[in-house]
N, C-alpha and C positions, 0 to 999 in steps of 0.2 A: 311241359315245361314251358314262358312266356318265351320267352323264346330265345334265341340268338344264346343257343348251349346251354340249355338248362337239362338239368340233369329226369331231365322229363323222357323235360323239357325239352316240359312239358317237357324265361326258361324259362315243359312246357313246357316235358316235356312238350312240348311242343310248346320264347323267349317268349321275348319275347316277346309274344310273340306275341298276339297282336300280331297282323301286321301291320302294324305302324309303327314294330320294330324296325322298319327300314325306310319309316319316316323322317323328319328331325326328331330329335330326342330334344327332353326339357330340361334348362341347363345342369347341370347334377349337385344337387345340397351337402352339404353337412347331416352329419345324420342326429349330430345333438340334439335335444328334445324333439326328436321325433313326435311324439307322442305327447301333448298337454293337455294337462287338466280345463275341462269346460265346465261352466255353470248350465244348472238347470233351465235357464232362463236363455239359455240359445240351444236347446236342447232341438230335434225337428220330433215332427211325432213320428215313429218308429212305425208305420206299417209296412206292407210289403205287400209287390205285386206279383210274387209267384207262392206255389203251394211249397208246403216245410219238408216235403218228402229228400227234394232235392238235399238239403242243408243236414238233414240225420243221417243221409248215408255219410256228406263232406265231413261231416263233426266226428262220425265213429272212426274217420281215416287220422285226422287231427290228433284226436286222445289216443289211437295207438302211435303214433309217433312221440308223445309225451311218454309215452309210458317205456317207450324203447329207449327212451334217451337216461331214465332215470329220474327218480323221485326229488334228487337234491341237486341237482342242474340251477344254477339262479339266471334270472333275466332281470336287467335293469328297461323297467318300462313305467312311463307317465311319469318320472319320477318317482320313482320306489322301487324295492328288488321283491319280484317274486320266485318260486320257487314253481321246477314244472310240476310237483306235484298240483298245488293251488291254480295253476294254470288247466289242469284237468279236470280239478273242480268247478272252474268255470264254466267250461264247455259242460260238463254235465248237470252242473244245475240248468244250465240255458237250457239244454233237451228238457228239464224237468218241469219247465215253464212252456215248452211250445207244447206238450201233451198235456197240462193244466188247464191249457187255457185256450180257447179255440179265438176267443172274442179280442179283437186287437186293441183295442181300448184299455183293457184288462192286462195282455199280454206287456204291455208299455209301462204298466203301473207296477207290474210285476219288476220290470227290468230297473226300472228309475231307484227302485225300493233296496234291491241286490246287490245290482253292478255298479263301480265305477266305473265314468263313463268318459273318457277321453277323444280327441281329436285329432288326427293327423297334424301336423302342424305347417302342408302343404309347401309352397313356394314362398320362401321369404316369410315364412313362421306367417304366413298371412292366412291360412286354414283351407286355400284355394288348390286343387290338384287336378294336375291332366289327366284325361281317363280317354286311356284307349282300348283297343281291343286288341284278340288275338284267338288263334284257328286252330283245328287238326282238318290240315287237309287231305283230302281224299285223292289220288293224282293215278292217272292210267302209266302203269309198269310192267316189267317182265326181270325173271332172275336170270332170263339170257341173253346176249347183246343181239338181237333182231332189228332190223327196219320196223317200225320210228323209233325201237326206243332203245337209245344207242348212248345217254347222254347217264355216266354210271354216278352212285354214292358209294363210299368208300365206306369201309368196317377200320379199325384205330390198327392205324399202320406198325407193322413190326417190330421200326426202328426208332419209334417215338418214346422219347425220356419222361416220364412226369417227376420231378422230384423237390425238394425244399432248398432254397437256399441257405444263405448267413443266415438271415434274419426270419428264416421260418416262414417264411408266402413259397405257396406253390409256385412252380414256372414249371412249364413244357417246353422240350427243346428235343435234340439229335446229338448223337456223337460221332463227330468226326477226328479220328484217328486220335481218339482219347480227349480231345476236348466238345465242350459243351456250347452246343451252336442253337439261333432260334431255329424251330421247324420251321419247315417251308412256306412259304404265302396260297394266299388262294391261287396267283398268277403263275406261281411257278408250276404249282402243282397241277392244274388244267393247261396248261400250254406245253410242259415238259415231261410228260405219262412221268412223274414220276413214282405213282400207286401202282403200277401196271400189275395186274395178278392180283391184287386186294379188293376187287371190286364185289360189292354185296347184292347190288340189283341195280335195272336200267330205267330209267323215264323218258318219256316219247320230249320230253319240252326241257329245256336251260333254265328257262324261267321258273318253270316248275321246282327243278331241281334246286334251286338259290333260295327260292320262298320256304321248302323243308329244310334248309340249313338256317333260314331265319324262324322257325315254328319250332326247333327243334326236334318235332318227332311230327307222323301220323301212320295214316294208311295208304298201302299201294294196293289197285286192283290188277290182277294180273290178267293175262288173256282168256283164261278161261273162268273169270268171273269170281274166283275165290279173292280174300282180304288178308295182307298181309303187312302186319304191325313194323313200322320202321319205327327205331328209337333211338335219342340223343347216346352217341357213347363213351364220347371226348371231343377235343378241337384240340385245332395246331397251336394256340395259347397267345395268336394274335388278336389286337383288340379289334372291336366291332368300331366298323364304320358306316353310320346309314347312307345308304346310297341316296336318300332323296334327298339327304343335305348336300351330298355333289351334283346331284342335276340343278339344284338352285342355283350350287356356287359354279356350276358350268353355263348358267344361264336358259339352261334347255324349258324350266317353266319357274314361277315365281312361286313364294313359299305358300300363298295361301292356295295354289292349285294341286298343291303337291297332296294325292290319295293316291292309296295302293292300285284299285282301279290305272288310271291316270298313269303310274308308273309301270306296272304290267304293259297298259296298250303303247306304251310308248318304245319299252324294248321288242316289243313285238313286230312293230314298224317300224323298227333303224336296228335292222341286223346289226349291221355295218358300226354301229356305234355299242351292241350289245355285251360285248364282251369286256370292252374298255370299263365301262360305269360297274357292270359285274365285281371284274379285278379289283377296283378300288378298293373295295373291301378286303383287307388281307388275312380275314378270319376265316375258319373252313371246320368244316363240322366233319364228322366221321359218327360213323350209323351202326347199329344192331338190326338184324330185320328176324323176326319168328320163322322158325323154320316149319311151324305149321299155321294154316290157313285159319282163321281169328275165327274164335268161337266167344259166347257169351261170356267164358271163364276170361278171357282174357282180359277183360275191362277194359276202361277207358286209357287216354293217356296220362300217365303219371307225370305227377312234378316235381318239386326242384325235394320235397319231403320225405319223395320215394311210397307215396299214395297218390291213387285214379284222381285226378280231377274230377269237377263238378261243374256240367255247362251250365253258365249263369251265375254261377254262386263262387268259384275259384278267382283267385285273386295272384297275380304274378307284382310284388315288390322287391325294394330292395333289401336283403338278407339281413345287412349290415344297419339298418334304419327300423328295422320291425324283425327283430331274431325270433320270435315267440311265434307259432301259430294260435290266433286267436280266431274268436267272432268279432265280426262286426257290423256297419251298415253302411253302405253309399246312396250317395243322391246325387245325379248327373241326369242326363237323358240318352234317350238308342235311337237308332234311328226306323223310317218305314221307308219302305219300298213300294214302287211300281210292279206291274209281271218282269218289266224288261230290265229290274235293277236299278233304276235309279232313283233317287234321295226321294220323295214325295213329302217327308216331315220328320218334327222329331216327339216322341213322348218321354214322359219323366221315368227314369230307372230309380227305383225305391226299395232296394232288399237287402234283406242279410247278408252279409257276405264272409268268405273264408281267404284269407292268406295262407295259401298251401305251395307257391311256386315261386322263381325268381329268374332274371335273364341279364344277360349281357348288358343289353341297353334301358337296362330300366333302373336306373339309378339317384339317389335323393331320397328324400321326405315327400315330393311334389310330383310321384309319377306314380300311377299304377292304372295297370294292366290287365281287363278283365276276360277270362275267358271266355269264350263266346258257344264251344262246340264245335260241333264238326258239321252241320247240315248249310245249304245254301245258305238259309237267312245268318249263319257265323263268318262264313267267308265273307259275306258282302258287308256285314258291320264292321269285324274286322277292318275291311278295308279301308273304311271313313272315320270311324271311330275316332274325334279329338276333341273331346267336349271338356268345359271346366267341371268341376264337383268337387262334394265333400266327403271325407272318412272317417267315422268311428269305429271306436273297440271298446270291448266290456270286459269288466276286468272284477270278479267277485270281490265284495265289498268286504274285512274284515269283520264288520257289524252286520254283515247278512243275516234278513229274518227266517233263512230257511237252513237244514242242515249242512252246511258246507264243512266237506272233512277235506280239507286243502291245509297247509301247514307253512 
């Protein structure tokens, strides 16, 4: 999920995550024409620098979510309403072109011919969008409170309300002696045990633990080397607040220093201040963790869809701005690395991509949030991740020259 409670959530399970969900955020849009029509003629040329393997497992997760929601579901997108069935004809004809057609030149002419082909409409309908990243991290635990790792996640506490109000939005709250109060802050709730007994497993680090409530899900290894799935299960129903936009506004560094990196070594070196910047944030995640040790069956982490993500290829936006799981493609850049981590350069990111998740802080037309995986080189992108770029979606063309049975 991208993170910061997605129902992964990752959100993305495991917000979003990225983390540079706990970066600053870009200021949050309107979600009106998300989505507009582009001419041919600013078209980019559509290849792609990874193999299709990746994108058929992500696409067969896609169309069964289409399919579980129902045939006559409509989505208003690009301007126009489609229907998820038509929407699962897209993705299926799209497989029907990447096994067609090996040759990308071809594979392109295929798509121009089919799909409508739209645009994000990015920040200030300018077509321009922040792209970050985000992780399943891998973090040293145990499911018993041992030295070092003493520092718990919490499973969705007993007393917690989720319900609708007047006007039909969710809210989370507590009830105190019949009336309906917010749940508790992150501050209260680490400073005043007030979970004591609901604890699901421990991790040796703070920061560790803040960064899984900002990923919304991953993995724990436990002492004796086995893998054990932690997952988004709920939050207290407070909003997210990035902490790096309070170390600016505390002065602690200025905004263009601010990376995850950077923010990690910095609570790591001012105890003393760790806990403060932590709290600010009043949002608090609560976990599900496997009660057995992760096998192949178990897949990857799911998002906000309730399907595995796809490293490389998943996409965490906002729900509310892009409701439809589609295809599509971005063009930004990732970065490379040194052995010891740091930035050495950047190259160009050019692939298809899937919206399958959504988070907390990932909000607008003008934000998204690419999953990275869970291996070193995701954490470390993760971390830096804030390049400008572009997004498209393909959207089957009612005059499609191939069989489209969408309606």
């Amino acid at each position: 999920m991208r993170s910061e409670g997605k129902k992964i959530s990752m959100k993305g399970m495991i917000c979003v995550v990225w983390l540079f969900l706990m970066l600053l955020s870009a200021p949050c849009l309107a979600c009106e024409n998300a989505l507009l029509p582009v001419p041919q003629k600013s078209f980019p040329f559509f290849s792609d620098d990874l193999d299709f393997q990746g994108i058929k497992q992500g696409l067969a997760g896609s169309i069964s979510y289409l399919e579980q929601i129902g045939d006559e579901r409509q989505f208003e997108l690009c301007g126009a309403t489609y229907s998820a069935k038509w929407l699962k004809s897209s993705l299926q004809i799209f497989l029907q072109g990447v096994a067609n057609y090996a040759d990308q030149a071809k594979f392109e002419k295929f798509l121009i011919a089919n799909f409508r082909i739209c645009k994000a409409a990015g920040q200030d309908e300018s077509g321009s969008m922040l792209v970050t990243g985000y992780y399943e991290p891998i973090l040293a635990g145990s499911l018993v409170r041992k030295k070092p790792y003493i520092y718990p996640l919490y499973g969705t506490p007993v007393d917690l309300v989720v319900r609708k109000n007047d006007k039909g939005k969710k809210e989370v709250g507590r009830l105190e002696k019949g009336i309906f109060r917010p749940y508790w802050t992150r501050r209260e709730i680490e400073t005043e045990n007030l979970l004591a007994g609901q604890e699901m497993i421990y991790l040796a680090d703070p920061v560790e633990a803040f960064i899984l409530h900002v990923q919304g899900s991953g993995k724990v290894r436990l002492p004796d080397g086995t893998l054990r799935n932690v997952r988004f299960a709920g939050s207290n129903g407070h909003k997210y607040r990035s902490i790096g936009k309070v170390m600016v506004e505390r002065g602690i560094m200025a905004l263009d220093e601010v990376t995850m990196p950077k923010i990690v070594a910095y609570l790591h070196n001012h105890p003393e201040e760790r806990e403060s910047i932590l709290n600010s944030n009043d949002r608090f995640i609560f976990f599900s963790v496997s009660k057995k040790p992760e096998s192949k069956a178990d897949g990857g982490p799911v998002g906000s869809l309730g399907r595995s993500l796809t490293a490389g290829r998943s996409l965490a936006l906002d729900a509310k701005c892009f409701p439809a799981p589609l295809i599509g493609y971005i063009e930004s850049d990732l970065p490379e690395f040194d052995d010891k981590g740091n930035v050495i350069g950047w190259h160009p990111l050019r692939r298809f991509v899937m919206n399958q998740d959504s988070g907390a802080a990932i909000k607008g037309a003008g934000r998204v949030d690419l999953f990275c995986g869970s291996d070193q080189y995701a954490a470390r992108a993760a971390g830096v991740l804030k390049q400008k770029g572009s997004l498209y979606f393909f959207i089957l063309r009612k005059d499609a020259a191939v069989n489209g049975k969408g309606s």
